[in-house]
Every structure is written in C-alpha cells, then in structure tokens.
NUFITI-674210 format. One record per residue (C-alpha): x, y, z; residue in one letter; residue number from 1. Coordinates in nm, 3 decimals, always signed. Layout:
! NUFITI-674210
<atom X="X" Y="Y" Z="Z" r="A" k="NUM"/>
...
END
This chain:
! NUFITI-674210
<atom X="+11.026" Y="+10.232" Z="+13.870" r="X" k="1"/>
<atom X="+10.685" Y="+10.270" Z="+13.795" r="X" k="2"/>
<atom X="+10.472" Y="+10.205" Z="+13.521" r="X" k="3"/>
<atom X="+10.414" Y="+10.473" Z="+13.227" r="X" k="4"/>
<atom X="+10.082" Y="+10.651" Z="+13.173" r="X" k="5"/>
<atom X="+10.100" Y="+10.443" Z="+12.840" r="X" k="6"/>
<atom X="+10.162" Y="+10.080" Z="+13.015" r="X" k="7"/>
<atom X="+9.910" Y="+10.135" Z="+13.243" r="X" k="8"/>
<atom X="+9.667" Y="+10.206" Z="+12.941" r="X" k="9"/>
<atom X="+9.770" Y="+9.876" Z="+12.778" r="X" k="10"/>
<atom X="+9.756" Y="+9.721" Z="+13.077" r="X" k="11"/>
<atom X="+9.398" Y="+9.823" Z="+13.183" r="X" k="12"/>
<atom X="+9.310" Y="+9.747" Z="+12.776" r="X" k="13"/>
<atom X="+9.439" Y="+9.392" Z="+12.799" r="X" k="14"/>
<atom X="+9.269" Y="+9.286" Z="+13.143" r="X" k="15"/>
<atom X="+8.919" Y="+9.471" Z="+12.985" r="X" k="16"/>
<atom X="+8.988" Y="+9.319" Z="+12.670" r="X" k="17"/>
<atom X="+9.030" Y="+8.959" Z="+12.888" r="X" k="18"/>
<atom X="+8.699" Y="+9.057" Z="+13.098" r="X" k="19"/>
<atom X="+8.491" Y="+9.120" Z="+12.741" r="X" k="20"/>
<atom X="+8.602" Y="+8.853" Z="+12.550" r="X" k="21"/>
<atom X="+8.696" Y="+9.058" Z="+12.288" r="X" k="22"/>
<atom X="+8.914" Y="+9.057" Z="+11.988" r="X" k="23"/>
<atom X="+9.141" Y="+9.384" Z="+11.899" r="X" k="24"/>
<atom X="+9.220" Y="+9.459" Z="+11.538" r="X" k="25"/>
<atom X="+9.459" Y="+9.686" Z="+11.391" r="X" k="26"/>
<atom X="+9.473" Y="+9.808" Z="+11.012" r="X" k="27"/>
<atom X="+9.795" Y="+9.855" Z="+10.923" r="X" k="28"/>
<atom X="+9.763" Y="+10.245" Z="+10.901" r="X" k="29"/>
<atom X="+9.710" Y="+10.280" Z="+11.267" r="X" k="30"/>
<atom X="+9.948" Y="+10.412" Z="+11.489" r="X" k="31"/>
<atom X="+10.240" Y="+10.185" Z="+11.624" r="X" k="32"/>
<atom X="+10.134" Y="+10.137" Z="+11.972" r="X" k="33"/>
<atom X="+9.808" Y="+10.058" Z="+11.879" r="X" k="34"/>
<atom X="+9.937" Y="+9.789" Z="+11.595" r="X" k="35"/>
<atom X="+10.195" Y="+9.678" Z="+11.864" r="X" k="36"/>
<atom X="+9.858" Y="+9.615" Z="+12.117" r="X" k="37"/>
<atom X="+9.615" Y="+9.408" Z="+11.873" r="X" k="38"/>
<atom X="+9.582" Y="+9.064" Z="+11.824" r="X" k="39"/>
<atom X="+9.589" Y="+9.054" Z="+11.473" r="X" k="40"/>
<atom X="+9.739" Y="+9.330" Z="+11.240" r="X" k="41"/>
<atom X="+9.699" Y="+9.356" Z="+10.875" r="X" k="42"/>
<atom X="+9.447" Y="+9.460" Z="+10.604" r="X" k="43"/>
<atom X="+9.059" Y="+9.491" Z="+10.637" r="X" k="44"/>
<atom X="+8.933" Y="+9.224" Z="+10.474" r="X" k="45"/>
<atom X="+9.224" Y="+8.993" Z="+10.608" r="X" k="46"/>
<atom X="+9.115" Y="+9.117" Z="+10.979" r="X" k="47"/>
<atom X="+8.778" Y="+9.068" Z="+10.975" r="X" k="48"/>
<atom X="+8.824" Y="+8.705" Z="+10.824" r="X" k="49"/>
<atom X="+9.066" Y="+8.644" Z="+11.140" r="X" k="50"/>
<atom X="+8.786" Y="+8.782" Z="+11.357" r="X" k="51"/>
<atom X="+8.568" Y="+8.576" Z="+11.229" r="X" k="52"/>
<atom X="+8.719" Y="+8.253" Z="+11.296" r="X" k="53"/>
<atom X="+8.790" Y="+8.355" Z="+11.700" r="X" k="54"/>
<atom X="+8.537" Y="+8.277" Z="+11.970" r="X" k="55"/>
<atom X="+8.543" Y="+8.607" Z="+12.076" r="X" k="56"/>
<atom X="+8.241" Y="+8.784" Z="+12.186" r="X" k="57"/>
<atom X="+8.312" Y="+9.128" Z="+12.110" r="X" k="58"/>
<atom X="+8.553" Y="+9.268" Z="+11.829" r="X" k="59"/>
<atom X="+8.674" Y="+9.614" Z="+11.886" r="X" k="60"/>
<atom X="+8.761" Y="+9.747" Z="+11.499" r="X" k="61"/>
<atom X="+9.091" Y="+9.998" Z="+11.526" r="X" k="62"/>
<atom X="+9.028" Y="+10.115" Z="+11.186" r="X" k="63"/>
<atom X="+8.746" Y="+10.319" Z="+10.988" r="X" k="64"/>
<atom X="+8.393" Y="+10.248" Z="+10.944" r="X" k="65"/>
<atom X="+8.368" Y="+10.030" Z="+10.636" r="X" k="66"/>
<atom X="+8.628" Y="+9.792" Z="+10.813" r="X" k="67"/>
<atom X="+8.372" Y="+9.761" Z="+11.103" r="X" k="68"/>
<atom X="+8.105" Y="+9.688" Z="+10.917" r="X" k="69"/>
<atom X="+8.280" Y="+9.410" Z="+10.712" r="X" k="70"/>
<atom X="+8.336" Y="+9.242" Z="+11.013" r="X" k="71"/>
<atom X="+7.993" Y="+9.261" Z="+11.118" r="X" k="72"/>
<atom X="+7.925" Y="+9.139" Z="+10.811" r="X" k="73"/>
<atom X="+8.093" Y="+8.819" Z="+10.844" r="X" k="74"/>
<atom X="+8.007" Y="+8.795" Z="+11.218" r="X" k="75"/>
<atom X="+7.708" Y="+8.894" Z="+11.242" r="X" k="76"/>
<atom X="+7.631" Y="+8.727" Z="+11.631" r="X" k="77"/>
<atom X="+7.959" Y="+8.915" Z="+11.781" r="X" k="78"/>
<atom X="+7.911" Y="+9.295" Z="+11.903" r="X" k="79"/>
<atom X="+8.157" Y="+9.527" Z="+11.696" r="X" k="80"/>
<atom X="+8.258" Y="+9.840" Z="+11.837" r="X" k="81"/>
<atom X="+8.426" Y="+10.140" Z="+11.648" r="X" k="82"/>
<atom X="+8.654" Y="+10.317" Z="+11.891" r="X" k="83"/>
<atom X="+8.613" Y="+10.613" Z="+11.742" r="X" k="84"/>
<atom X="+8.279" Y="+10.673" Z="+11.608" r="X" k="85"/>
<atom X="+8.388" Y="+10.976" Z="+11.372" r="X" k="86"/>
<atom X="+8.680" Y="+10.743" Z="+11.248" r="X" k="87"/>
<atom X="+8.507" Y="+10.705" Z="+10.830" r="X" k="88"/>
<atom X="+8.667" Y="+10.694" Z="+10.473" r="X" k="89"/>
<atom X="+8.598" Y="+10.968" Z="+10.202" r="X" k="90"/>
<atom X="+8.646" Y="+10.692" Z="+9.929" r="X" k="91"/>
<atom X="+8.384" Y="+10.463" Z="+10.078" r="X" k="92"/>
<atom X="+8.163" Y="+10.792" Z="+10.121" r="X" k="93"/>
<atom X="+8.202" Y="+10.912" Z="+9.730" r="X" k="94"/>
<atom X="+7.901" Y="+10.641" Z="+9.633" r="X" k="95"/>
<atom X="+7.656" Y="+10.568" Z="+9.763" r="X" k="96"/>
<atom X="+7.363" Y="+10.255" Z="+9.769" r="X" k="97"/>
<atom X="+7.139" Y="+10.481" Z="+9.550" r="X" k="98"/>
<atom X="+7.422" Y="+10.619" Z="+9.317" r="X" k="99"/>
<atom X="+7.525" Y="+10.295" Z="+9.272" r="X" k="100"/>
<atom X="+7.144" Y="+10.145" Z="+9.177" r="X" k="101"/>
<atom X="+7.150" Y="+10.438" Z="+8.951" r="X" k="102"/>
<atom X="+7.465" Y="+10.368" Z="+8.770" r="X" k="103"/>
<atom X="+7.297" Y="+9.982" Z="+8.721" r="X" k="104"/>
<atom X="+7.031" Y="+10.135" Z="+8.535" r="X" k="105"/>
<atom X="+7.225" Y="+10.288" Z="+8.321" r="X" k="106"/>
<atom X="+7.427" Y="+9.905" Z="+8.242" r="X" k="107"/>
<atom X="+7.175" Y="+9.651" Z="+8.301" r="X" k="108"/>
<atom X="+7.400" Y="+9.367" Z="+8.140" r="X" k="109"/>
<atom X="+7.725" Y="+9.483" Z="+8.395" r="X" k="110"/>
<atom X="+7.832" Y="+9.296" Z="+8.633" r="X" k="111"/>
<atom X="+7.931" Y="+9.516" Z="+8.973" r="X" k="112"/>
<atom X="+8.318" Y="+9.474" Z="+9.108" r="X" k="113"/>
<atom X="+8.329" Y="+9.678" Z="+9.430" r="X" k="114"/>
<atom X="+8.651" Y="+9.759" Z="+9.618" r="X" k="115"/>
<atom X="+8.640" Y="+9.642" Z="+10.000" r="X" k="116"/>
<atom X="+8.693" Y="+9.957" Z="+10.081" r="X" k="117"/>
<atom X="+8.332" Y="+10.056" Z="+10.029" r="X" k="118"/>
<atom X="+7.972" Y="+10.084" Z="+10.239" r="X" k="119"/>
<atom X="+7.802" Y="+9.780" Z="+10.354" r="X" k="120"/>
<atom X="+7.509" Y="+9.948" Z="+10.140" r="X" k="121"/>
<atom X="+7.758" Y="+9.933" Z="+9.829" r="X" k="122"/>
<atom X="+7.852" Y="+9.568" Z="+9.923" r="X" k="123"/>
<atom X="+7.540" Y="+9.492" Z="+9.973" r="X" k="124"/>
<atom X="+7.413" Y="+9.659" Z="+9.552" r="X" k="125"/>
<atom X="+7.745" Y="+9.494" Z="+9.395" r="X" k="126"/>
<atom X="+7.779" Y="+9.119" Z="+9.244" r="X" k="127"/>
<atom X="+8.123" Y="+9.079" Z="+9.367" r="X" k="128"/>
<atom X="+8.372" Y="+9.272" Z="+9.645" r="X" k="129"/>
<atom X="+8.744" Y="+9.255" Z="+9.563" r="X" k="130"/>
<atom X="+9.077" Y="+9.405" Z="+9.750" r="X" k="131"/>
<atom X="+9.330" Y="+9.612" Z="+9.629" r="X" k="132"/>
<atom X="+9.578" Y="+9.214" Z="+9.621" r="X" k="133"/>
<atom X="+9.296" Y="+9.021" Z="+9.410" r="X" k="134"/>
<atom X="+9.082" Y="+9.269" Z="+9.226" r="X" k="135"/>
<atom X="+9.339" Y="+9.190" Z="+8.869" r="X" k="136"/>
<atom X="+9.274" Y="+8.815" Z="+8.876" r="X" k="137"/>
<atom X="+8.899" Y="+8.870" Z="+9.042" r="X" k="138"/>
<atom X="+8.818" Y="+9.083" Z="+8.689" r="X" k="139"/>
<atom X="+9.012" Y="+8.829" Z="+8.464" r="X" k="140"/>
<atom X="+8.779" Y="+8.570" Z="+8.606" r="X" k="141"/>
<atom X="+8.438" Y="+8.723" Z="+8.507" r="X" k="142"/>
<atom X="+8.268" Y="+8.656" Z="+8.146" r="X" k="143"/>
<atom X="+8.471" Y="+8.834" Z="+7.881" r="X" k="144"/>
<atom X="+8.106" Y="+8.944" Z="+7.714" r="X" k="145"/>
<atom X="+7.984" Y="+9.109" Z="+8.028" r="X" k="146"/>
<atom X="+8.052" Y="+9.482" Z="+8.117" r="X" k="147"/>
<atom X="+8.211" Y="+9.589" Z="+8.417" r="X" k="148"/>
<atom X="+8.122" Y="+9.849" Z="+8.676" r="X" k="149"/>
<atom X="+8.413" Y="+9.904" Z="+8.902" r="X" k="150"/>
<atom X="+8.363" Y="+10.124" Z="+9.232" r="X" k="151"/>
<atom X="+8.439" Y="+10.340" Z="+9.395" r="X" k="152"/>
<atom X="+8.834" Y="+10.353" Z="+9.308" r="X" k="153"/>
<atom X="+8.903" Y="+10.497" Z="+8.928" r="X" k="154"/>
<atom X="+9.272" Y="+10.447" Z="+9.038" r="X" k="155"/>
<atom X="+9.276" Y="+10.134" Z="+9.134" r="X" k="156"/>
<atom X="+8.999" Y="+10.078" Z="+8.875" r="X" k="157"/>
<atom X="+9.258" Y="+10.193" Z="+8.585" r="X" k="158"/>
<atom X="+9.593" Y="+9.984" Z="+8.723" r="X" k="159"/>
<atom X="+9.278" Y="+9.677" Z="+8.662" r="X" k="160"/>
<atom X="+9.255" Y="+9.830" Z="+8.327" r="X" k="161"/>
<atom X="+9.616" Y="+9.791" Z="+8.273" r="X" k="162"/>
<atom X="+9.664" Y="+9.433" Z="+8.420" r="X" k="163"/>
<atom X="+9.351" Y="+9.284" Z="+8.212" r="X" k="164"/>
<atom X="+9.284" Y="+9.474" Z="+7.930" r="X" k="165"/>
<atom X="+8.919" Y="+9.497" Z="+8.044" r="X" k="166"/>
<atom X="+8.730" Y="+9.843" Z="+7.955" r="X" k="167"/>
<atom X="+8.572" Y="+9.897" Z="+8.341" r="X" k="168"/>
<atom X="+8.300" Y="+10.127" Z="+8.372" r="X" k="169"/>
<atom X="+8.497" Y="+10.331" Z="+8.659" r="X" k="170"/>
<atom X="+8.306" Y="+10.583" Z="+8.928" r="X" k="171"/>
<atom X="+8.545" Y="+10.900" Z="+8.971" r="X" k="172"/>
<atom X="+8.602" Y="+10.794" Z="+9.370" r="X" k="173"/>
<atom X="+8.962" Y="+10.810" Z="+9.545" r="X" k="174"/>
<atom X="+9.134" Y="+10.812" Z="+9.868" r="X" k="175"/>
<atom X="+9.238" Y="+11.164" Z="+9.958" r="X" k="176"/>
<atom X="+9.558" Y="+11.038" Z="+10.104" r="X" k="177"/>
<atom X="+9.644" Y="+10.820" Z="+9.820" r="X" k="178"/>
<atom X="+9.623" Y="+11.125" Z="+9.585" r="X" k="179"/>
<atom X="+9.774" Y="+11.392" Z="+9.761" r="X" k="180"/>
<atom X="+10.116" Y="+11.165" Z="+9.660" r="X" k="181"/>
<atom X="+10.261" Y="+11.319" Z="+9.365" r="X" k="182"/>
<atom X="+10.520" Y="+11.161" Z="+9.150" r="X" k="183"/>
<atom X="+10.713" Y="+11.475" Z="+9.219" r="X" k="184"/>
<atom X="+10.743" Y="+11.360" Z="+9.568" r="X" k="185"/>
<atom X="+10.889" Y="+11.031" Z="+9.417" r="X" k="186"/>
<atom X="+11.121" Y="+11.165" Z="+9.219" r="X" k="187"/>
<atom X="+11.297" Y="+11.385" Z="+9.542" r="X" k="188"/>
<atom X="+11.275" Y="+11.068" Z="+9.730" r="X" k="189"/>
<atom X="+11.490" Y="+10.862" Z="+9.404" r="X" k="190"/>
<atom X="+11.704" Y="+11.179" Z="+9.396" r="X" k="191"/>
<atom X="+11.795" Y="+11.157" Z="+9.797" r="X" k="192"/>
<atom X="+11.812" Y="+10.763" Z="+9.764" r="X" k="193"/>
<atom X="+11.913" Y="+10.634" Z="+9.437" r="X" k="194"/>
<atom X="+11.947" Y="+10.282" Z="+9.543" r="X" k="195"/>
<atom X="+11.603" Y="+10.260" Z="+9.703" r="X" k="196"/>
<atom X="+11.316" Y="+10.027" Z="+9.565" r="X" k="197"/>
<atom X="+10.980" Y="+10.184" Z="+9.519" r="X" k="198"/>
<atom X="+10.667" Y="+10.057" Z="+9.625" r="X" k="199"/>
<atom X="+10.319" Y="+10.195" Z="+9.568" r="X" k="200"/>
<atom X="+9.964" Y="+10.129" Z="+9.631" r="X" k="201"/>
<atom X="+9.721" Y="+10.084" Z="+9.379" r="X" k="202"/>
<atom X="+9.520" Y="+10.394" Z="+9.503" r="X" k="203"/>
<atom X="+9.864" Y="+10.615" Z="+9.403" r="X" k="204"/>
<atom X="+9.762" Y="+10.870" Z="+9.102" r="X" k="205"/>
<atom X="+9.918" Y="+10.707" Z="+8.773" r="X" k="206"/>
<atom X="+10.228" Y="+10.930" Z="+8.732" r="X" k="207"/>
<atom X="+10.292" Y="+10.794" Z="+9.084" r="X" k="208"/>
<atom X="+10.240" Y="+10.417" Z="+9.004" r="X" k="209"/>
<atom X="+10.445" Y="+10.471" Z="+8.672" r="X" k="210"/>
<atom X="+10.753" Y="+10.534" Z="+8.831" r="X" k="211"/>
<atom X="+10.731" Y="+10.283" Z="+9.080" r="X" k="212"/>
<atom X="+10.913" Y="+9.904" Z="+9.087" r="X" k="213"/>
<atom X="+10.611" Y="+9.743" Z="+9.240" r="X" k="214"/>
<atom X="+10.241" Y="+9.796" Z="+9.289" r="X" k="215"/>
<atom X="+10.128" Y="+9.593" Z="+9.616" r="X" k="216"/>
<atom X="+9.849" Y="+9.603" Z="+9.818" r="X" k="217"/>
<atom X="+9.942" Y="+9.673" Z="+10.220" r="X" k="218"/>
<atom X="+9.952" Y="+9.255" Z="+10.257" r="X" k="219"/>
<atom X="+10.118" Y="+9.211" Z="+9.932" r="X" k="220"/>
<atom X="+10.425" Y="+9.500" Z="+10.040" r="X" k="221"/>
<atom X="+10.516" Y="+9.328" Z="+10.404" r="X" k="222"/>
<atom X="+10.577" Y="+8.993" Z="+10.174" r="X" k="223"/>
<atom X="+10.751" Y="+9.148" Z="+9.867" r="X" k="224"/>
<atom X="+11.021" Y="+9.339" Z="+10.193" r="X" k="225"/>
<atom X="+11.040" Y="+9.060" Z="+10.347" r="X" k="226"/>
<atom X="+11.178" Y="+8.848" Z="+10.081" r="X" k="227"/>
<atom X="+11.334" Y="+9.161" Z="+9.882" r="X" k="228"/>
<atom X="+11.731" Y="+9.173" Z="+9.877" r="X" k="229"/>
<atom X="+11.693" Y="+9.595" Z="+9.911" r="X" k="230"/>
<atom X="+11.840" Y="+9.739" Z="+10.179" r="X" k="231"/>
<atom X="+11.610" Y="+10.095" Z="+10.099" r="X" k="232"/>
<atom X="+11.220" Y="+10.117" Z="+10.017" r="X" k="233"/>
<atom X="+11.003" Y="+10.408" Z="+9.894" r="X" k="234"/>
<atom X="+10.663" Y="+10.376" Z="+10.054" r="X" k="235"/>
<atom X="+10.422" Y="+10.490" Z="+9.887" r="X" k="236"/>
<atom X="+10.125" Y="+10.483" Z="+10.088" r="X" k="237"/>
<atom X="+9.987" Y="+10.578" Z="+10.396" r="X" k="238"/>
<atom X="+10.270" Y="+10.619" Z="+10.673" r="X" k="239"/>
<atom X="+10.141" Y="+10.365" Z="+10.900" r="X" k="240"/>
<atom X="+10.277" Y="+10.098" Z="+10.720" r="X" k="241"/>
<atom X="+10.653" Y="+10.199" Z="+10.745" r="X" k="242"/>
<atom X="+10.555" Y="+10.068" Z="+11.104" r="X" k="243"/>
<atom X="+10.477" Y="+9.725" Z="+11.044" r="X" k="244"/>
<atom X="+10.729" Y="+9.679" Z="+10.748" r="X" k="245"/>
<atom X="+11.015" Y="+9.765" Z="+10.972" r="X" k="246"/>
<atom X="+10.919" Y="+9.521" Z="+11.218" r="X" k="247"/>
<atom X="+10.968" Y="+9.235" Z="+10.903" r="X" k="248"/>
<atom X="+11.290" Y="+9.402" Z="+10.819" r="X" k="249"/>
<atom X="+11.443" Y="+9.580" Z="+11.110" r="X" k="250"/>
<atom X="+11.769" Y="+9.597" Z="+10.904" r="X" k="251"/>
<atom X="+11.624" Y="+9.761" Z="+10.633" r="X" k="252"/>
<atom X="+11.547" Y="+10.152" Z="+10.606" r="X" k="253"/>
<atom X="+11.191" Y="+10.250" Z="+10.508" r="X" k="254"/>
<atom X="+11.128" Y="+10.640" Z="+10.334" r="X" k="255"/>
<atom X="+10.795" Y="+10.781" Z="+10.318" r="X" k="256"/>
<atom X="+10.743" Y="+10.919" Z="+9.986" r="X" k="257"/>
<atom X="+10.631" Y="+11.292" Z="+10.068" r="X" k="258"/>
<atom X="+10.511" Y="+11.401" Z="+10.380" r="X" k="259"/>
<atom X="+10.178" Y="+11.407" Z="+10.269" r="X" k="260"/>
<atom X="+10.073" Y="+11.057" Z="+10.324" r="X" k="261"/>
<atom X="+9.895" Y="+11.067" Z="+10.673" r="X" k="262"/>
<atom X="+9.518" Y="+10.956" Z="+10.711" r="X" k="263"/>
<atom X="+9.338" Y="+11.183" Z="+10.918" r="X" k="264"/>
<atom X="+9.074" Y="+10.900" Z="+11.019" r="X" k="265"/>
<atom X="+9.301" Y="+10.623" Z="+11.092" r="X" k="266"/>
<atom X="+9.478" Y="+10.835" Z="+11.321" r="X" k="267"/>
<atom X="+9.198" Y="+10.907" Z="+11.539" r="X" k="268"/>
<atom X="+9.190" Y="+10.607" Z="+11.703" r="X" k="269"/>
<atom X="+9.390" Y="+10.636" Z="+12.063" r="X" k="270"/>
<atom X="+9.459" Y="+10.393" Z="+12.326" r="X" k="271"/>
<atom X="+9.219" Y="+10.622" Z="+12.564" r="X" k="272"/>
<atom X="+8.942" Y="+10.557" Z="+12.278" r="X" k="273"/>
<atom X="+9.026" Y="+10.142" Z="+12.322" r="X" k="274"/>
<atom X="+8.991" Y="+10.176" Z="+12.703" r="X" k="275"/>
<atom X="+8.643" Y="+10.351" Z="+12.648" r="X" k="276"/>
<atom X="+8.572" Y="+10.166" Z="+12.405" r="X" k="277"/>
<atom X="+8.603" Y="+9.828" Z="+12.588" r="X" k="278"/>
<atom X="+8.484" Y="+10.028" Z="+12.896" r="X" k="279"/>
<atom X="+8.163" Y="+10.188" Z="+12.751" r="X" k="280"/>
<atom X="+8.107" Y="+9.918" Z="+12.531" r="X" k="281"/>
<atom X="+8.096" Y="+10.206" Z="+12.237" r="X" k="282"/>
<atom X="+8.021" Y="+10.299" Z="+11.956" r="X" k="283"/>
<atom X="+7.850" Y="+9.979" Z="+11.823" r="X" k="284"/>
<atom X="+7.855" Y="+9.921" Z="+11.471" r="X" k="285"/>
<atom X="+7.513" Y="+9.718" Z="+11.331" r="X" k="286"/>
<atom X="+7.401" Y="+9.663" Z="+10.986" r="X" k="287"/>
<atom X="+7.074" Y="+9.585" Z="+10.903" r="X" k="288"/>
<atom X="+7.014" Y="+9.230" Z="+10.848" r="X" k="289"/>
<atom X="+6.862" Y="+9.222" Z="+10.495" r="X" k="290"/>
<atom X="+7.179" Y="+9.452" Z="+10.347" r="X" k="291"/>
<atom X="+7.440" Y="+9.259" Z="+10.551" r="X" k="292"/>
<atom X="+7.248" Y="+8.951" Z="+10.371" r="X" k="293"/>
<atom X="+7.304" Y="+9.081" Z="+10.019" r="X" k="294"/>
<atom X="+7.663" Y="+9.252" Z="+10.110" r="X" k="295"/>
<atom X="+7.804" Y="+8.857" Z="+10.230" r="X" k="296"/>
<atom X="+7.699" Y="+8.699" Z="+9.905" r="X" k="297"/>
<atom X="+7.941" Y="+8.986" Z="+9.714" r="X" k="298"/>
<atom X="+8.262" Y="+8.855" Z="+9.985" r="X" k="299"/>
<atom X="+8.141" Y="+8.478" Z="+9.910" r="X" k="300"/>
<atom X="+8.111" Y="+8.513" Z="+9.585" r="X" k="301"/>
<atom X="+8.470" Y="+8.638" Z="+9.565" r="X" k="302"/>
<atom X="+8.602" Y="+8.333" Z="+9.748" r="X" k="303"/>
<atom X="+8.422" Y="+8.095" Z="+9.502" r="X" k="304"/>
<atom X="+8.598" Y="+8.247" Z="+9.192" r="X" k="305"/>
<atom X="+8.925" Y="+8.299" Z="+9.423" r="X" k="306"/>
<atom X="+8.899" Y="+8.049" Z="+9.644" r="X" k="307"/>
<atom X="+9.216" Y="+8.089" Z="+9.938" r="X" k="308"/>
<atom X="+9.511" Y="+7.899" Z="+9.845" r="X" k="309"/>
END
C-alpha cells in the first residue's frame, strides 16, 4: 500500500525539518496531527524555553504571533518562522506599546504584570511577564505598597484578584474564545454528565470559572488528568487540548464544554503551511533588538522572583 497524501506531508516535513536544522513547536491548541508532528508540545512560554535550550538553527512556531516572538525573544541568533503569517491573537492585539505607556502615566508608582500572552512591544513596556500557571504567586511576590497594572486579561486579572486579595489595575482585554464559553454551556454539559470533573481556564468569564472544580492553566490541566481518579472531564477551554489530554489518559473521556470553543488562529496552521514554511523559509518573525532587550528583562525578571523548581 502506498503512503497517504498526509504521510507523505510528514514525511517531506521531517526530512526538511532534518535538512534546516530546525525545531517544530506545537501549542497545545493546534490541531492533532500537527501536535502529533512537533518536537515539543505544550504552552508558549514552556515552548519557547525548550527552543531555547536546542541547537537548532531555525524554530518553526505552530502557534500565533506573540508565541513567535517570545521565542525570538529568548533566541534571538535562531531564525523563527510563523507558518502562517495571518495566524495573531485578539487578546495580545487589545493593548498596545503606546496604550500601555499611557496607562503608566496615569500610575507612576505601579508596577506592570503582563500576561505572556501579549506583544513583544507590551513585554517589552511591562516590569514583569507572568502565565496563566504562575501569575497568583508572581503577584503575591511583589511589594504589598506598590500598585498593580495587570494586562491585557481582566479575566484572568480578576481570578488574581481572588487568589491574592490584591486590587489590580485591570485593562478590559480577553480572548474571544475564552468568552464565548458560557456557564450555561457548563451547566448542559453537568446535566448530560453528572459525574464529570470540570476544568477551566483562567481566561473563562467568572460565572464559568465559578462553577468549575479546578482552574488550570493548559500545563497545569494535562498534570491535574493525569493524576485525577475521574473517569469524565469538562474542558473548558479551547478544543485543542482534549487532544493532548487524551493522549495522558486514553482511558478517560474528555467533553468540550459548548461547541463554541474553537480558535480561529490556531487553526490556521496546516501541515501544507509547515512544508512551505520549512520550504520557503517563511514568514520570519524579527523583533527589533532594543524592544526584544527590554521585553527579556520582564521573562527574567519573572524567573528571579519564581525561580524553576
């Protein structure tokens, strides 16, 4: 038998990805056959660290722009390439550099917490960068006299609230995807599967993350299955994930809460966008040297107050 139109694709990807020296990454939002190809599969942050420590020439980024520039960011010598050059985030887009230098003027004394999930031009404007796993004990850590701007996430911005008891100074930013969840759609889901545990990200709406049993980040969920007794889950965030949780529990079955939760842009990326990608050498992701300067200092100084265990 021959080879499907799909093998073949991985198979040309793999010898081009041999040929370039290059790296594949996979957020765990992609779709399966492009998690199942990549060399490392997981979060954005987490990815780019991995990236980072390889010898690899060239990093191809299956993901959206932010996550491409973070790991130019913190390998700044290797060529990163965006598969899909349209492939971007509405939540990083909702602030920008100069909103963001405005909002400082208006609190001098506050210290900046961005989300990862943000511009290298945000990065680069904010004291510290957190994820969606360590932004609670990253907030607990700062001066209890200084003022907080959090960005660009109010809704992970208020479940920080909650944890710490810290008033943030939140931008109105969100994740379309994230939102369009209702706690409606978690309440069918509990009616259809009683027994089920539910999980949530921290970008959920707060009705949502109210009514579920744990709030995780994407890294934090494929531990808490993995060691959880439950034999049903209630995902609550983007689809993708039910991928790379089932692989950690094949014996366990995984429900999407809704049918809404589907990111346009991390869809876009194809296995015929990898090939060209590799191929072409495209679309290069740079960022200028004096703002990827300034945006590393906000990632370092979030491994000096939370240094890795």
């Amino acid at each position: 038998m021959g080879k499907t139109p799909d093998q073949r694709l991985v198979d040309e990807i793999r010898d081009l990805k041999a040929a370039r020296r290059a790296v594949l990454l996979a957020h765990n939002y992609q779709l399966p056959e492009i998690q199942d190809l990549a060399d490392f599969c997981g979060d954005s942050l987490g990815l780019s660290v991995e990236a980072s420590k390889t010898d690899a020439d060239v990093i191809v980024f299956c993901g959206v722009r932010f996550m491409a520039e973070t790991a130019k960011i913190l390998s700044p010598h290797k060529m990163v390439l965006l598969p899909d050059r349209w492939a971007g985030c509405p939540m990083a887009d909702m602030i920008t550099g100069e909103q963001l230098r405005g909002l400082k003027r208006k609190h001098p004394e506050a210290l900046v917490v961005c989300y990862v999930n943000s511009t290298a031009d945000v990065k680069a404007e904010s004291d510290y960068c957190c994820t969606s796993a360590n932004a609670v004990a990253l907030v607990q850590s700062l001066p209890k006299g200084r003022p907080i701007i959090f960005v660009p996430d109010q809704h992970l911005g208020q479940f920080v609230e909650k944890q710490t008891g810290r008033d943030l100074i939140l931008w109105p930013g969100y994740c379309p995807t994230h939102v369009l969840m209702s706690d409606e759609d978690i309440r069918q889901a509990r009616k259809q599967h009683p027994d089920a545990v539910v999980i949530a990200h921290p970008e959920c709406t707060e009705p949502v993350k109210d009514l579920a049993d744990a709030l995780l980040s994407t890294g934090q969920m494929i531990r808490f299955v993995k060691d959880s007794p439950a034999q049903r889950f209630i995902v609550a965030t983007e689809v993708g994930m039910i991928h790379p949780l089932q692989k950690v529990r094949p014996d366990a079955e995984f429900i999407p809460a809704g049918t809404r939760g589907v990111c346009p842009n991390m869809k876009k990326t194809t296995l015929e966008k990898v090939l060209a990608s590799l191929a072409n050498l495209q679309f290069q992701v740079e960022v200028p040297e004096e703002i990827r300067r300034k945006a590393v200092r906000s990632l370092q100084r979030m491994v000096e107050v939370l240094p890795e265990k």
